[in-house]
PLY file of the C-alpha trace (Angstrom):
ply
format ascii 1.0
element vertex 592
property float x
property float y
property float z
element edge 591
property int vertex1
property int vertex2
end_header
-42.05 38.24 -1.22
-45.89 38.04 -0.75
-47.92 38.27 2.37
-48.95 34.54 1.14
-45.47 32.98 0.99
-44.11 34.34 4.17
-46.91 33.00 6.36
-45.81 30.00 8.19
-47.93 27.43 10.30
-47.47 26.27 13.42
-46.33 22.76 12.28
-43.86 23.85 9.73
-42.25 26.47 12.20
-41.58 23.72 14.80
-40.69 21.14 11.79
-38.13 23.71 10.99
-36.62 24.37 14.01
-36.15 21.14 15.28
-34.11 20.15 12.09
-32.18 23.25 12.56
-31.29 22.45 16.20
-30.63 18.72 15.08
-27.81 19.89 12.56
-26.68 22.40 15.27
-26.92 19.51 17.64
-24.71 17.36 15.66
-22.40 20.19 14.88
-21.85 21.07 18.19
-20.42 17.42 18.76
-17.91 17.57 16.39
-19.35 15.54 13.99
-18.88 16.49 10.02
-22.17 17.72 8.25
-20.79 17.54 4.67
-23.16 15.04 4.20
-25.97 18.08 4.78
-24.87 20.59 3.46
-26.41 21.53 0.38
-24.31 22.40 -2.61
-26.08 24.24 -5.48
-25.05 24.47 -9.02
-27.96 26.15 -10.10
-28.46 30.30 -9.76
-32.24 30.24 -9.01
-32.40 33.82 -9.09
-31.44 33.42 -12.37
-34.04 30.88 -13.84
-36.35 31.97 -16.47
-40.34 31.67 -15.99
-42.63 31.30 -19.38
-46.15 31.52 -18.83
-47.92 29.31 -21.36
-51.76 29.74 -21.96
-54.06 27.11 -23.76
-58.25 25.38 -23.34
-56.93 21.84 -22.38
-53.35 20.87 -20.87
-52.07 16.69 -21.26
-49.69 16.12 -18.72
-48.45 12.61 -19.87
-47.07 11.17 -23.19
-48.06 7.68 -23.29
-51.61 6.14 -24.59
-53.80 8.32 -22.40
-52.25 11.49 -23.47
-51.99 10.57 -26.73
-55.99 9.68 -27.29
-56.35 12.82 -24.77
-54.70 15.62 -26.79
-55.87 13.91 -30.32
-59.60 13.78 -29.25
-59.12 17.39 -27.30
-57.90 18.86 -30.89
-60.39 17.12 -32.92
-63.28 18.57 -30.62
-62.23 22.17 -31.34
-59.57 22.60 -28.31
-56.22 24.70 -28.61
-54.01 21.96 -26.68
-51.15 21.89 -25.08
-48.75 18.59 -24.04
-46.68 18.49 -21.14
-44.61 15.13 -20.15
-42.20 14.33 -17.95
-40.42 11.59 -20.78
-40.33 11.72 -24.23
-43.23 10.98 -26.27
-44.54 7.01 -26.02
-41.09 6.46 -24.37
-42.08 7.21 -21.03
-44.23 5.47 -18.39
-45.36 1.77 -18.68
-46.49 2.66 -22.12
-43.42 1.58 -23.75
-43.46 -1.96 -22.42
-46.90 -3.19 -23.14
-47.25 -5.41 -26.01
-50.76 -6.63 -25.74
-53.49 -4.43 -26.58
-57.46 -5.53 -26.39
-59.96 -5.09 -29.11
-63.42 -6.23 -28.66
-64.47 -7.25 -32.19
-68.15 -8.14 -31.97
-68.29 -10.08 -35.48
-65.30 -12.39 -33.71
-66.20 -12.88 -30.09
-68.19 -15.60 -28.84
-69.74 -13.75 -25.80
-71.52 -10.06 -25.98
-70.30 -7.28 -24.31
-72.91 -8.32 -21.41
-71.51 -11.26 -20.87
-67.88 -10.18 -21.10
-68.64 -7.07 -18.21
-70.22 -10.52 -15.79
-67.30 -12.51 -16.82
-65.20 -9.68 -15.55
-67.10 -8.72 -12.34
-67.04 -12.24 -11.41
-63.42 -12.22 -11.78
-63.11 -8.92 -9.78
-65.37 -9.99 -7.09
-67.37 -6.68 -7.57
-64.81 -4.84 -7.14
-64.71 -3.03 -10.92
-67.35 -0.87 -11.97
-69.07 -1.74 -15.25
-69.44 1.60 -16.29
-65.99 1.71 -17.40
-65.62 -2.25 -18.48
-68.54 -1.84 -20.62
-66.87 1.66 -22.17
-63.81 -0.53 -23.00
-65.25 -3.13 -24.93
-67.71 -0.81 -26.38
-64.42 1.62 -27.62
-61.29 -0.14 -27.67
-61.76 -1.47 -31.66
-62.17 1.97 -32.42
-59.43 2.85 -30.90
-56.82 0.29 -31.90
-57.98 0.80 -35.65
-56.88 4.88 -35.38
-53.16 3.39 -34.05
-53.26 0.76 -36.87
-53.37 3.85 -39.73
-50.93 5.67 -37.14
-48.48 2.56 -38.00
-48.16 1.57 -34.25
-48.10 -2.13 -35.05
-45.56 -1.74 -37.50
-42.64 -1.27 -34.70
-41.64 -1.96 -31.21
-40.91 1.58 -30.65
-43.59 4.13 -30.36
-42.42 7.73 -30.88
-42.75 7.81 -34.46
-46.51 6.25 -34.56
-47.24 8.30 -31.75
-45.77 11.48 -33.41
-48.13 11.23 -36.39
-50.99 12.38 -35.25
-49.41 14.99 -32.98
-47.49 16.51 -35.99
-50.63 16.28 -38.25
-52.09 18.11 -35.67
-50.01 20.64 -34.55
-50.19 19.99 -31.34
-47.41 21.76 -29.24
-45.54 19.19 -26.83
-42.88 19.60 -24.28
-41.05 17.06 -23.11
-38.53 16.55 -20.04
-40.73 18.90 -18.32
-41.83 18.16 -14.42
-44.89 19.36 -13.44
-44.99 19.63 -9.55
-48.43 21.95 -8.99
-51.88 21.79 -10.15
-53.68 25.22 -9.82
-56.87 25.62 -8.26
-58.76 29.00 -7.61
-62.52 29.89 -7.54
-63.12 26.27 -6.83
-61.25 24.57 -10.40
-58.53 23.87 -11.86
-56.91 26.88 -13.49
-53.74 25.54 -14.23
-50.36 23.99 -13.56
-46.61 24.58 -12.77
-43.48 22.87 -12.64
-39.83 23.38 -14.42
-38.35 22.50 -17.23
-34.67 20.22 -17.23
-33.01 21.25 -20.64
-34.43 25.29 -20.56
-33.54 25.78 -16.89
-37.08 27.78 -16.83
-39.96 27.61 -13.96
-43.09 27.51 -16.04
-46.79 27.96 -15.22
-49.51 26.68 -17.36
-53.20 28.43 -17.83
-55.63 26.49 -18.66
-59.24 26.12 -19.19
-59.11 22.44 -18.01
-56.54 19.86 -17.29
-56.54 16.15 -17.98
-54.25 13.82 -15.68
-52.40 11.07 -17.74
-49.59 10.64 -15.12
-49.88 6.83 -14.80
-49.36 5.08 -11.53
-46.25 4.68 -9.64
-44.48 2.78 -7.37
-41.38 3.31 -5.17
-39.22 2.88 -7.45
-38.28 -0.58 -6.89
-35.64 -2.74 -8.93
-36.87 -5.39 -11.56
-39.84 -3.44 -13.18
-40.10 -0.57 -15.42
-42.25 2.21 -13.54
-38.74 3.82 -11.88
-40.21 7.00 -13.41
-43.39 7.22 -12.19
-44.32 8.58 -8.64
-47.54 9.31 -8.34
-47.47 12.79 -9.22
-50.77 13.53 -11.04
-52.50 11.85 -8.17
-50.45 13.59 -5.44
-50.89 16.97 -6.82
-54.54 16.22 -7.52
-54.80 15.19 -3.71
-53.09 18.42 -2.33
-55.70 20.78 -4.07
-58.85 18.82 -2.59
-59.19 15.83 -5.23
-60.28 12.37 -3.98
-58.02 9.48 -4.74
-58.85 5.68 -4.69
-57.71 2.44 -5.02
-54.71 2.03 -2.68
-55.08 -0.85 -1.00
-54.68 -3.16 -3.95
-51.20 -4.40 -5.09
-49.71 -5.11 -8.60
-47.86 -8.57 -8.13
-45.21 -8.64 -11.10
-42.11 -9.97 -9.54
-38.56 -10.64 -11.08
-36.70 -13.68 -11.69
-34.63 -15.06 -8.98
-31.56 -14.71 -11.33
-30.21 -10.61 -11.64
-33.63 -9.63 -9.74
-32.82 -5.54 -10.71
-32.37 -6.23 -14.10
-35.88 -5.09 -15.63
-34.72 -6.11 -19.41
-34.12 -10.21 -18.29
-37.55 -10.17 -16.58
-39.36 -9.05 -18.97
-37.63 -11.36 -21.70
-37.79 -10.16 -25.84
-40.79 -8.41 -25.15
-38.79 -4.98 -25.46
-38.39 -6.67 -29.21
-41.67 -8.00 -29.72
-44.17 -5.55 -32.25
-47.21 -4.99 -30.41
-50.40 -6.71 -31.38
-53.74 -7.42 -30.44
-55.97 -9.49 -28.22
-59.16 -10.89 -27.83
-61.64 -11.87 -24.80
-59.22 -13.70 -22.35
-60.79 -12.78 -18.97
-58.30 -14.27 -16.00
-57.92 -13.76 -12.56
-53.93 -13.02 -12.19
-51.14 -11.89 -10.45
-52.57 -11.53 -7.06
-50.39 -12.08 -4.31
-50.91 -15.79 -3.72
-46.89 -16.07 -4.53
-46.07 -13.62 -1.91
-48.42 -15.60 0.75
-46.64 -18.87 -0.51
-43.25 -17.29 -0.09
-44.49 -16.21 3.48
-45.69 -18.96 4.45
-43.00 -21.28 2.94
-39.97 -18.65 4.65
-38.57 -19.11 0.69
-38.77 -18.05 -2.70
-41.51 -19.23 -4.65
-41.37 -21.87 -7.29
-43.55 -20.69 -10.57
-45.44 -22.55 -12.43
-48.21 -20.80 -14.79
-49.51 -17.78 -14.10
-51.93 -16.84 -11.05
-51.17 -20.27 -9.65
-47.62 -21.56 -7.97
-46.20 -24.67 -8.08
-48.77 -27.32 -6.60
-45.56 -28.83 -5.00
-45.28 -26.22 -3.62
-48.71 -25.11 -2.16
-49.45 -24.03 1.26
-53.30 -23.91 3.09
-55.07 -21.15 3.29
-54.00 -17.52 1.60
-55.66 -15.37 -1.26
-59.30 -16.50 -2.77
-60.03 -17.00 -6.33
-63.19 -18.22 -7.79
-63.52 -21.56 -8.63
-63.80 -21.38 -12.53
-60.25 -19.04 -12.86
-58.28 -21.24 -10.35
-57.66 -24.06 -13.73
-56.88 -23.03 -17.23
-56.41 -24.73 -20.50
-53.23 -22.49 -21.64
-53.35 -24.20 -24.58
-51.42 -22.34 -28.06
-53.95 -19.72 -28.76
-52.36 -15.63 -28.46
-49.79 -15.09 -25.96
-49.59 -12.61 -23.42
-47.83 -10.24 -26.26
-49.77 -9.95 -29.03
-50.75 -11.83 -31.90
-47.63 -10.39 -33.75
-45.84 -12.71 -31.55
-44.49 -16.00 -32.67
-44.95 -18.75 -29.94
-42.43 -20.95 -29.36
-43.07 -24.47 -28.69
-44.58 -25.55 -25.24
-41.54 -27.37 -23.57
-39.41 -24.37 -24.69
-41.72 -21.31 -23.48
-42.30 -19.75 -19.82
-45.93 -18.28 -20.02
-47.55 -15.39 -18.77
-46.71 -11.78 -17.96
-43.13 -10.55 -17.51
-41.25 -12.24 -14.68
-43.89 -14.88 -14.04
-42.03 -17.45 -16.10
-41.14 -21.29 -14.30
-38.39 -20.72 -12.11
-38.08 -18.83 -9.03
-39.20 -15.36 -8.85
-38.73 -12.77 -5.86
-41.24 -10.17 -5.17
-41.49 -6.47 -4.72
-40.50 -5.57 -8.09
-43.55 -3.38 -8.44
-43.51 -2.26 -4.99
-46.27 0.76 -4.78
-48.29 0.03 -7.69
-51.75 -0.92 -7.77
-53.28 -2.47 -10.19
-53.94 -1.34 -13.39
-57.46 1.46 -13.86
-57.88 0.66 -9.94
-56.26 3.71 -8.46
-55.98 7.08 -9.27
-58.61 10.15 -8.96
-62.39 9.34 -8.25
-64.44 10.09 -11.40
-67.73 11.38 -10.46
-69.18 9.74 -13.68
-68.18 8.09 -16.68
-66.37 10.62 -18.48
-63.27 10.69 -16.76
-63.96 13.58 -14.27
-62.47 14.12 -11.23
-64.15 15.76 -7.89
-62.68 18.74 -9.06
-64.08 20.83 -11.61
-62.26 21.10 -14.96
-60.11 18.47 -13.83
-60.02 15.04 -15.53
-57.81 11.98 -15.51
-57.64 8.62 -17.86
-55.59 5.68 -17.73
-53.45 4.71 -14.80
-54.16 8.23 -13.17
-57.89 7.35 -13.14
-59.54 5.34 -10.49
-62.35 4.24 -12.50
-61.66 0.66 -11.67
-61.93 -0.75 -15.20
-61.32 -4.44 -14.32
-61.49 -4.30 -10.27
-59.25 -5.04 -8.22
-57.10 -7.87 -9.43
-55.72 -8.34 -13.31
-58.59 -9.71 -15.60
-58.42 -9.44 -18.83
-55.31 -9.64 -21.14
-54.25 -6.72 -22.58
-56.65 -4.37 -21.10
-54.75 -1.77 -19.75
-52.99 -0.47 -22.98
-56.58 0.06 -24.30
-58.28 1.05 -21.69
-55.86 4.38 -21.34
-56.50 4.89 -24.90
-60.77 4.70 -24.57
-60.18 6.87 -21.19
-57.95 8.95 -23.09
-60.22 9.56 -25.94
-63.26 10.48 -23.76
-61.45 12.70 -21.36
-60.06 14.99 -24.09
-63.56 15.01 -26.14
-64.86 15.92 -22.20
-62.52 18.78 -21.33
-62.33 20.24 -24.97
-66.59 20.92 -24.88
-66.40 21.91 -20.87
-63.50 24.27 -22.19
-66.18 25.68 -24.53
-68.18 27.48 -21.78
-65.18 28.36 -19.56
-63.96 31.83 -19.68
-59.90 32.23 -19.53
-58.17 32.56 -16.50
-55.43 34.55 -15.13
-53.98 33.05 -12.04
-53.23 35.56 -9.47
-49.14 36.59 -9.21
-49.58 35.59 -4.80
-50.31 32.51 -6.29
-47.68 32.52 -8.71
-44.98 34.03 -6.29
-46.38 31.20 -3.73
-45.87 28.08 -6.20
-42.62 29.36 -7.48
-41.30 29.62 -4.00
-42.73 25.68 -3.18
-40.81 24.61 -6.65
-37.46 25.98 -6.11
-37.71 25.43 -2.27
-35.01 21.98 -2.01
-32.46 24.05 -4.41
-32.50 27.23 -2.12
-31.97 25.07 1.33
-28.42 25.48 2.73
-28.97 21.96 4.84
-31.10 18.62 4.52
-31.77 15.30 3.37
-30.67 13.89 -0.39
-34.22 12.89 -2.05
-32.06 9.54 -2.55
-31.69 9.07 1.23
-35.06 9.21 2.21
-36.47 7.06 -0.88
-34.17 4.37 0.32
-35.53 4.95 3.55
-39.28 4.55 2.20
-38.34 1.79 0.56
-37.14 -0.26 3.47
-39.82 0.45 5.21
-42.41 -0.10 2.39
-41.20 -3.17 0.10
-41.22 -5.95 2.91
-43.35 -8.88 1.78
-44.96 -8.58 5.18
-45.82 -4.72 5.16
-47.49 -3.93 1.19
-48.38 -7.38 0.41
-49.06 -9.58 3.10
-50.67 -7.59 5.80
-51.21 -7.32 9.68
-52.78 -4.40 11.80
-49.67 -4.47 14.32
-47.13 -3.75 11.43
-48.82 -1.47 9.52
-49.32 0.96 12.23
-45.84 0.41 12.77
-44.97 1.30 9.10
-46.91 4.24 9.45
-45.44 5.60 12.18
-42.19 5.88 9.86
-43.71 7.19 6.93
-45.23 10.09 8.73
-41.85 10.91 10.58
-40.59 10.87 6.59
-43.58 13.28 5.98
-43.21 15.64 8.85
-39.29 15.62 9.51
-38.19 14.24 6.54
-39.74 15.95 3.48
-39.99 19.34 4.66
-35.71 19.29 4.20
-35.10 17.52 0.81
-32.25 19.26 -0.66
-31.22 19.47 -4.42
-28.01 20.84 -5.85
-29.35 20.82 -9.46
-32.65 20.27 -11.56
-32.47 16.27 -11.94
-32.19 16.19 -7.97
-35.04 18.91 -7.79
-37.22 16.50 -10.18
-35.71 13.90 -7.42
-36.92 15.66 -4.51
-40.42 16.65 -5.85
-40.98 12.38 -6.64
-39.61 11.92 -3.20
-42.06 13.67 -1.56
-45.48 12.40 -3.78
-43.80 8.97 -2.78
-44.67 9.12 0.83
-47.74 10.85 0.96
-48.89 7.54 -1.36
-46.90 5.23 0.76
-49.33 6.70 4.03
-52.41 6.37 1.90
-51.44 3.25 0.36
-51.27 2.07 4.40
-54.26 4.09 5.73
-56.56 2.36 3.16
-55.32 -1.34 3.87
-55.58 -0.50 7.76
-59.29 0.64 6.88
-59.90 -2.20 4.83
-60.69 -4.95 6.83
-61.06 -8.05 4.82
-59.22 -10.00 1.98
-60.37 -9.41 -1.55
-58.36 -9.60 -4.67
-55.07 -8.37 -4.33
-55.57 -7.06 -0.68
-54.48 -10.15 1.66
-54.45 -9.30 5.50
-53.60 -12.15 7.49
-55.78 -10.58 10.58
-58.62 -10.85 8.27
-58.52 -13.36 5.81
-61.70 -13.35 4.42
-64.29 -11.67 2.73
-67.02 -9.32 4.55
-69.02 -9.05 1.99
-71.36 -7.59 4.62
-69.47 -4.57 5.13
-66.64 -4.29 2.46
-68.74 -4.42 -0.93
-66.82 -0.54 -1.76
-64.27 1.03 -2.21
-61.81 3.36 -0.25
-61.81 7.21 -1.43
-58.66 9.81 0.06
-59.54 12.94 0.42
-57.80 16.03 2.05
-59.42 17.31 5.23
-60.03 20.90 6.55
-57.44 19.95 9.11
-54.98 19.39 6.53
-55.10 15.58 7.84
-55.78 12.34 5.38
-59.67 11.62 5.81
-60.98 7.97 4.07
-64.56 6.96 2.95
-66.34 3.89 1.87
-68.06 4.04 -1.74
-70.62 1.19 -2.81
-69.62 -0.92 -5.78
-70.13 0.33 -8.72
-71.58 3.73 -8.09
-70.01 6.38 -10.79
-71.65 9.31 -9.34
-69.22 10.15 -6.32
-70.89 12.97 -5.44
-74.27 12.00 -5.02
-73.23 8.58 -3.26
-74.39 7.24 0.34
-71.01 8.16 2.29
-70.46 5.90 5.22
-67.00 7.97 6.31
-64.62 6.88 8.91
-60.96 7.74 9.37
-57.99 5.78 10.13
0 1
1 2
2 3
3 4
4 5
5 6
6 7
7 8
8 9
9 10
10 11
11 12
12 13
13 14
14 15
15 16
16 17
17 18
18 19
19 20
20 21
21 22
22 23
23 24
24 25
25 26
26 27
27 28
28 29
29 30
30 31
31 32
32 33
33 34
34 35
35 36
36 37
37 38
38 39
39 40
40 41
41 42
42 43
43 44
44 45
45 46
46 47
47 48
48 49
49 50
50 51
51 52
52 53
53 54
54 55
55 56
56 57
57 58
58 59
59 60
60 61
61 62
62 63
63 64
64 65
65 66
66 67
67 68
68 69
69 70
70 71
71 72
72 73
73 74
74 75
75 76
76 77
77 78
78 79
79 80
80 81
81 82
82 83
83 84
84 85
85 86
86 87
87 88
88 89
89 90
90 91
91 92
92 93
93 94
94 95
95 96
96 97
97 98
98 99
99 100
100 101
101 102
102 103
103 104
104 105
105 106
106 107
107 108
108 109
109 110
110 111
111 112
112 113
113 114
114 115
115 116
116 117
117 118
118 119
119 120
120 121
121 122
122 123
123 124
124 125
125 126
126 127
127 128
128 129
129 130
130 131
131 132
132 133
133 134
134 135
135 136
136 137
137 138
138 139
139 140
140 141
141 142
142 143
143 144
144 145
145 146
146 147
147 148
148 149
149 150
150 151
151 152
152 153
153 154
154 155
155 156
156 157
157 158
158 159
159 160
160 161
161 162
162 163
163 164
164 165
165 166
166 167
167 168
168 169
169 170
170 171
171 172
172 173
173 174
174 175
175 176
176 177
177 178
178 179
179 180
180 181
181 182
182 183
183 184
184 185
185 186
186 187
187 188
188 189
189 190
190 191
191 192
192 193
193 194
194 195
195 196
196 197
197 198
198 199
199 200
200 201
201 202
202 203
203 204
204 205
205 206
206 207
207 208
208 209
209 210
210 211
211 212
212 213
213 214
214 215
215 216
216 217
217 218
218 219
219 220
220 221
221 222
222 223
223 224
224 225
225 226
226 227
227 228
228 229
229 230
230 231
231 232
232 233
233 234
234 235
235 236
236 237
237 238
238 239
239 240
240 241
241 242
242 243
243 244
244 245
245 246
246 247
247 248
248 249
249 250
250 251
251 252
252 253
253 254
254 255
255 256
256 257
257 258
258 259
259 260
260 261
261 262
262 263
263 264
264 265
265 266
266 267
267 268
268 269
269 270
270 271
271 272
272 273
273 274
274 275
275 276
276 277
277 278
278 279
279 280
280 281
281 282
282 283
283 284
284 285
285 286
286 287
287 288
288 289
289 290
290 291
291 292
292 293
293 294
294 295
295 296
296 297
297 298
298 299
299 300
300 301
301 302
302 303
303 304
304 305
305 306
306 307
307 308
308 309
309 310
310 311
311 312
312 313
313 314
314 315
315 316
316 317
317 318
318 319
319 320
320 321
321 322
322 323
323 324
324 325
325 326
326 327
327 328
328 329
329 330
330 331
331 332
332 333
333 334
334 335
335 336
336 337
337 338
338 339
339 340
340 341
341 342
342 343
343 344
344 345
345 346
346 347
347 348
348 349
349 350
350 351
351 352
352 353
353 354
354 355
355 356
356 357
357 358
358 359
359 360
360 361
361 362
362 363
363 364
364 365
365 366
366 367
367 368
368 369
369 370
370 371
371 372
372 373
373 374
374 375
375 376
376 377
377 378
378 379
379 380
380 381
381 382
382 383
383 384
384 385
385 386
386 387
387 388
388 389
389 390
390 391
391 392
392 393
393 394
394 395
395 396
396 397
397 398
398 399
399 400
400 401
401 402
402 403
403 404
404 405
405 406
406 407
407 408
408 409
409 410
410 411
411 412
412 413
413 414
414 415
415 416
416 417
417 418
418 419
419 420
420 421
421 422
422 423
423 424
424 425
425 426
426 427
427 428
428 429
429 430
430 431
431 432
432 433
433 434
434 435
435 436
436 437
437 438
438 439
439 440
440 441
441 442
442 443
443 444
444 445
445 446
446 447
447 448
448 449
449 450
450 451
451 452
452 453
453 454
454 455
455 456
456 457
457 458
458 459
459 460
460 461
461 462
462 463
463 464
464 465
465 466
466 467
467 468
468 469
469 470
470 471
471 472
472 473
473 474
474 475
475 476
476 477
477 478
478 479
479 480
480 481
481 482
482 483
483 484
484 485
485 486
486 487
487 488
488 489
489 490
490 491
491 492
492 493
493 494
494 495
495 496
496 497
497 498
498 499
499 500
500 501
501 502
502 503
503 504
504 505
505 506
506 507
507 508
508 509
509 510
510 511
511 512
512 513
513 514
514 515
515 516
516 517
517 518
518 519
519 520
520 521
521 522
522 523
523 524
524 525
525 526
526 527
527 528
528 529
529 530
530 531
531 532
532 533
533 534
534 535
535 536
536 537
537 538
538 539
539 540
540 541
541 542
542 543
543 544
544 545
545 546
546 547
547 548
548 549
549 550
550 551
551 552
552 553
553 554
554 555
555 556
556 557
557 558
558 559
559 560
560 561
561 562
562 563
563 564
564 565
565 566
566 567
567 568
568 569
569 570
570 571
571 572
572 573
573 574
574 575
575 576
576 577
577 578
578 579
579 580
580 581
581 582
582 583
583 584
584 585
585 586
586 587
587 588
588 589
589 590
590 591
């Protein structure tokens, strides 16, 4: 073992010993630790490790990596693709049906006015860098899946595989990555294990692009149970700055089987994808979760982004004037234009779950909303405050549409715009980059971090403590209708996970290791999901605090950035609205 490895701080040393004398503790009082004891089926000793070199490594198989390793390729990169699913069958990918396409010989409105329509929706809180990029890209794109015969089926491996295959481009799948690599100040690399090869493997590469999507807590009712966070955790731990946190995704399920995520989101697993035009909204806030608060009930539905007027209270989330009434009338739905309305009294419109009826909340616990959280770009070509590092999609903060939904059908494109720039990006920065070889302390260091729950005699199942988190977490008066008093008091429990909890996961076998790794990214975004709607002291969009319920647009016209101090500790800074350059912005810091 390395000098590195066996160094151990302070924290960790007492962290250790005071779960050790805990289980001794218990022990000593007769009471059975089966429960704790770990109970290996894997030979770690015995694991193989592959070193894999290439210029640009995808992490992610959905749109963003797809448009990320195609563009990479087609700018003269060797690429490499690493995901965690299977090929467009991971992620949120999978689900969405609508995808935009700004078509300027159709539209009514120019890209100018679509970007204020937007804004205006967002109340300043998206940066028009990135709107304008996805009008100005996102025919483009949906053309180049149109020959790749992605509107031809519901499924999306095959269309997805075309232009991989064509390509050549080398993917693994069912591989966790758990480490990004950073030495002489960028991104070198990555690490994690494989499931199927039983095989610790470590990535070199010129530059890395993020395409991790978002990630939640893995709540019941909505498809995101595989995504965690990762990218954006691992991006975090080697100096990256993260935003967006504070804002909440509002699908919720139907009253009716609320865990079953096929019933909430209706034939739409069945539905062909299609296209969309300008339909800029302002939706799926949390005015249904203040109702429901307010009311001490479920909420009764009614369209989308408003409830039932039977069933309104006073007060509770602003929208503007001009999206609070809309004329649904029988143009495109929410799915596509592939997708044969039914007639009016028959239908329940808008997105999945938000049918009439009554819906409970929480069933996207942890996400944010779409292109609003993820790494900081520094400009607008997808990269990160880390050099060689780049993101696009969900794993990108670039705040696309703001802080609340806007327009229809956005999100599928935008990953695949974001996508296509960040691989064009890192393929030329990978031009002028020589080849690195990370340093075997640094390999002998990571390895020991990966294999770390599997090797622990003791601890805490990964499925324990995310059960944990998400009591503490999913409340409708802790993530989505907030007060200073109980998010302090939520915190307090999410760093006793962090300190006590985390450092003993356990795992017994590869799926729990993958368990144990998501685990962990889980509450370090749970504690900056809280830290940044503690420092946020207003309402705006899909950020409700009952303590403040207003806008200060004196003091609150930016946005939140993470970032990992010297200390170790989670530091927060404001960033004006719509400022791309991170680096070169007024910082106004303050930490929570």
């Amino acid at each position: 073992m390395t000098t590195e490895s066996k160094n151990m701080s302070r924290r960790k040393f007492i962290t250790l010993a005071g779960a050790g004398a805990g289980f001794a503790a218990m022990a000593g009082f007769g009471m059975n630790l089966d429960w704790a004891l770990n109970k290996p089926e894997i030979d770690t000793d015995a694991l193989g490790i592959n070193k894999i070199s290439t210029d640009v490594l995808v992490v992610g198989s959905g749109m963003a990596g797809l448009f990320a390793a195609v563009k990479a390729h087609d700018a003269g990169a060797n690429v490499m693709m690493v995901s965690k699913g299977r090929l467009g069958a991971s992620g949120q990918t999978p689900f969405a049906k609508g995808i935009f396409a700004y078509d300027k010989d159709k539209e009514e409105i120019s890209i100018d006015e679509f970007v204020a329509k937007v804004s205006r929706s967002a109340l300043g809180t998206n940066n028009q860098a990135y709107t304008r990029q996805l009008a100005e890209h996102s025919l483009a794109r949906v053309n180049e899946l149109r020959e790749w015969g992605f509107f031809e089926s519901s499924l999306y491996n095959k269309s997805f595989s075309k232009p991989i295959e064509e390509r050549n481009i080398p993917l693994q799948e069912r591989v966790t990555i758990t480490h990004l690599i950073k030495e002489d100040e960028r991104v070198v690399g990555a690490a994690g294990f494989s499931i199927d090869e039983q095989k610790v493997l470590f990535y070199e590469a010129k530059s890395v692009i993020l395409c991790t999507g978002a990630g939640g807590f893995k709540p019941n009712g909505f498809p995101i149970c595989d995504l965690t966070h990762d990218g954006t955790i691992m991006a975090y731990d080697i100096g990256a700055k993260v935003t967006g946190k504070e804002w909440n995704d509002g699908h919720p399920s139907r009253g009716e089987n609320p865990a079953a995520c096929y019933d909430g989101w209706g034939d739409m697993f069945e539905q062909k994808p299609g296209t969309t035009g300008i339909e800029v909204r302002h939706d799926l806030g949390v005015d249904m979760n203040y109702m429901a608060y307010m009311n001490g009930g479920a909420a009764q539905m009614g369209p989308p982004g408003m409830g039932n007027q039977d069933n309104k209270v006073k007060g509770g989330p602003f929208t503007p004037e001009e999206f609070t009434k809309r004329d649904r009338g029988d143009g495109p739905p929410p799915g596509g234009e592939n997708r044969k309305r039914p007639p009016r009294k028959e239908r329940e419109d808008g997105p999945p779950g938000m049918g009439r009826g009554t819906v409970v909340g929480g069933s996207s616990a942890g996400m944010s909303i779409h292109k609003a959280e993820g790494l900081v770009p520094i400009n607008d070509k997808c990269e990160s405050t880390i050099k060689g590092l780049y993101a696009a999609g969900d794993a990108l903060g670039s705040y696309m549409a703001g802080g609340i939904y806007t327009q229809i059908g956005s999100s599928l494109s935008g990953s695949a715009v974001q996508g296509a720039i960040a691989g064009e990006t890192a393929a030329n920065y990978s031009k002028n980059v020589k080849s690195h070889s990370i340093s075997t302390s640094k390999l002998n260091s990571i390895e020991e971090e990966i294999l770390a729950p599997l090797k622990r005699e003791a601890g805490y199942s990964p499925a324990w403590v995310t059960q944990t988190l998400q009591s503490i977490m999913i409340p409708n008066f802790i993530i989505y209708i907030k007060k200073e008093n109980l998010m302090r008091a939520a915190l307090a429990y999410v760093e006793e996970l962090r300190d006590h909890h985390v450092p003993h996961l356990r795992a017994s076998n590869l799926h729990e290791l993958r368990l144990a790794h998501e685990t962990k990214n889980m509450v370090i975004s749970a504690e900056m999901k809280l830290r940044a709607s503690l420092m946020r002291k207003e309402s705006r969009c899909s950020h409700y605090r009952l303590d403040y319920p207003e806008m200060d647009n004196e003091n609150w016209q930016a946005w939140i950035n993470i970032f990992r101090g010297k200390d170790g500790t989670m530091q927060l800074e404001k960033q004006p609205f719509d400022t791309v350059n991170q680096i070169n912005s007024v910082r106004n810091k303050e930490t929570v």
